[in-house]
N, C-alpha and C positions, 0 to 999 in steps of 0.2 A: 222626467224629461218630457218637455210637451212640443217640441220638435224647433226649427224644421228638421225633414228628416228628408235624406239624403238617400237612402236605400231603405226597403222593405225590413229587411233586418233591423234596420235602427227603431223600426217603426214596432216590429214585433217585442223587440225587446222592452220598448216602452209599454207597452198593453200589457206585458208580464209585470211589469213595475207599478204601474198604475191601477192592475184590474185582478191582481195577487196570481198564486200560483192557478194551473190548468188543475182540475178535479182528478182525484185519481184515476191513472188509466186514461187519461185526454193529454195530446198536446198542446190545444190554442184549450181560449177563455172559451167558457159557456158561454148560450146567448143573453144568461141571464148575469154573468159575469159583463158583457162586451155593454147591454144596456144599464148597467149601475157604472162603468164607465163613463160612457160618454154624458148621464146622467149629473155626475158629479162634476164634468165640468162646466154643464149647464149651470148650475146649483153654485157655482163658483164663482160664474161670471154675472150669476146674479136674472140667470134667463128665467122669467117664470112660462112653464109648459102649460098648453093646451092637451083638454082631451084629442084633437087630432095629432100635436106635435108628440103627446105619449103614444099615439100608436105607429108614427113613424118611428120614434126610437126602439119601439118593438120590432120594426121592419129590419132598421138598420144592424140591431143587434145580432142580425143571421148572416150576416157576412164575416169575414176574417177578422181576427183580432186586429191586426196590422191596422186594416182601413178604419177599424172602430176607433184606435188608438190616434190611428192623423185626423179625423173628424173632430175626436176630444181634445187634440193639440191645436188645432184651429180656433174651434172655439176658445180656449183659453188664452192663446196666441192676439186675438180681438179681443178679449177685455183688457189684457193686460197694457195692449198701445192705447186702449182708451183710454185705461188708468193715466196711462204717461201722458198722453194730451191732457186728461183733466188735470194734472199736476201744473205743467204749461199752462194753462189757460187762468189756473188760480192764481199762479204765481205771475204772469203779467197783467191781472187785476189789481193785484197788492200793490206789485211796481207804478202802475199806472197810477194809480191812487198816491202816491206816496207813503206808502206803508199805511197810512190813516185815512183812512176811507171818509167822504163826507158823510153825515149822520143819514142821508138820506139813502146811501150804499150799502153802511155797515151791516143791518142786516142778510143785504145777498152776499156779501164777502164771506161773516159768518158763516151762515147756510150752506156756499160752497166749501168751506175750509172743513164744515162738517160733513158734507157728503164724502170729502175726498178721503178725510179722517176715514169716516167708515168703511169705502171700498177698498182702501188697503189693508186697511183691517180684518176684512172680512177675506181678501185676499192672502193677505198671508197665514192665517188659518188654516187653508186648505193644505194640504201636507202633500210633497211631490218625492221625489226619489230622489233627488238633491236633501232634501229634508232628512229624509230616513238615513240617509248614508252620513249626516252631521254628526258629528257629536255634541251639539248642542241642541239636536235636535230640529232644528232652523237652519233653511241655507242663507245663502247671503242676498239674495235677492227679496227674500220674504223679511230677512231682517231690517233690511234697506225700506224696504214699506212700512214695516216697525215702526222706525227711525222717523219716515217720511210725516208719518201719522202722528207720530208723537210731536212733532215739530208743528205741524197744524194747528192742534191740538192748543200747545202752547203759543204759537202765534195768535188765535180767537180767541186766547184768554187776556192776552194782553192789549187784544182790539177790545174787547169788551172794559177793560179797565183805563182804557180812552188813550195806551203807549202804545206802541209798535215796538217800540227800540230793545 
């Protein structure tokens, strides 16, 4: 669960979900648990960290589970509308185009049907507590990007073989 979160609880319970069980003898996450947190969902959204942005994640990692947990729900929270914009945006380039891009386009069509390819890709990878609790393994949102991705995928194959249809 990467939020939003409606009470501290909701929040703690995610940082337990997300950042595994507290060490023995501990009830929140370590700080080295709370910074492989919020870490991965940097790493998720695709953030690349600076040496100064790794030593804020060190800062941050000394606070509560909770707040490390809404911070790593945020950030994932912002790639993911991204993701949905760049979904939007690809797909009323197609439309705009008429499915067939002028040859002078088809490249950036392309290029974007493969960037978006890969951010869901690379999104739904990342395995969430919805994931874990599947029996497939995969929740439905991550399969939905699957889905999304593979349909890309196969859309820039058939731009590239000069169809759409």
């Amino acid at each position: 669960m990467t939020g939003p979160f409606e009470t501290e609880r909701q929040a703690r319970d995610a940082a337990l979900g997300l950042g595994g069980p507290p060490r023995p003898g501990w009830s929140i996450l370590s700080g080295e648990q709370n910074r492989a947190m919020v870490a991965a969902a940097c790493e998720a959204a695709g953030v690349t960290l600076g040496t100064y942005d790794e030593r804020i994640l060190g800062w941050l990692a000394g606070f509560e589970d909770s707040i490390c947990a809404v911070v790593a729900g945020l950030i994932s929270r912002a790639a993911e509308a991204g993701a949905g914009r760049l979904r939007a945006v690809v797909a009323a380039e197609i439309a705009a185009a008429g499915l067939v891009p002028a040859e002078a386009d088809r490249p950036t069509v392309l290029g974007a049907l493969a960037d978006a390819a890969d951010l869901l890709e690379r999104q739904a990878a990342q395995w969430c507590p919805d994931c874990e609790a599947s029996p497939a393994e995969c929740c439905g949102e991550h399969l939905a990007d699957l889905d999304a991705a593979t349909a890309y995928r196969s859309l820039a194959a058939k731009l590239r073989a000069g169809s759409a249809s």
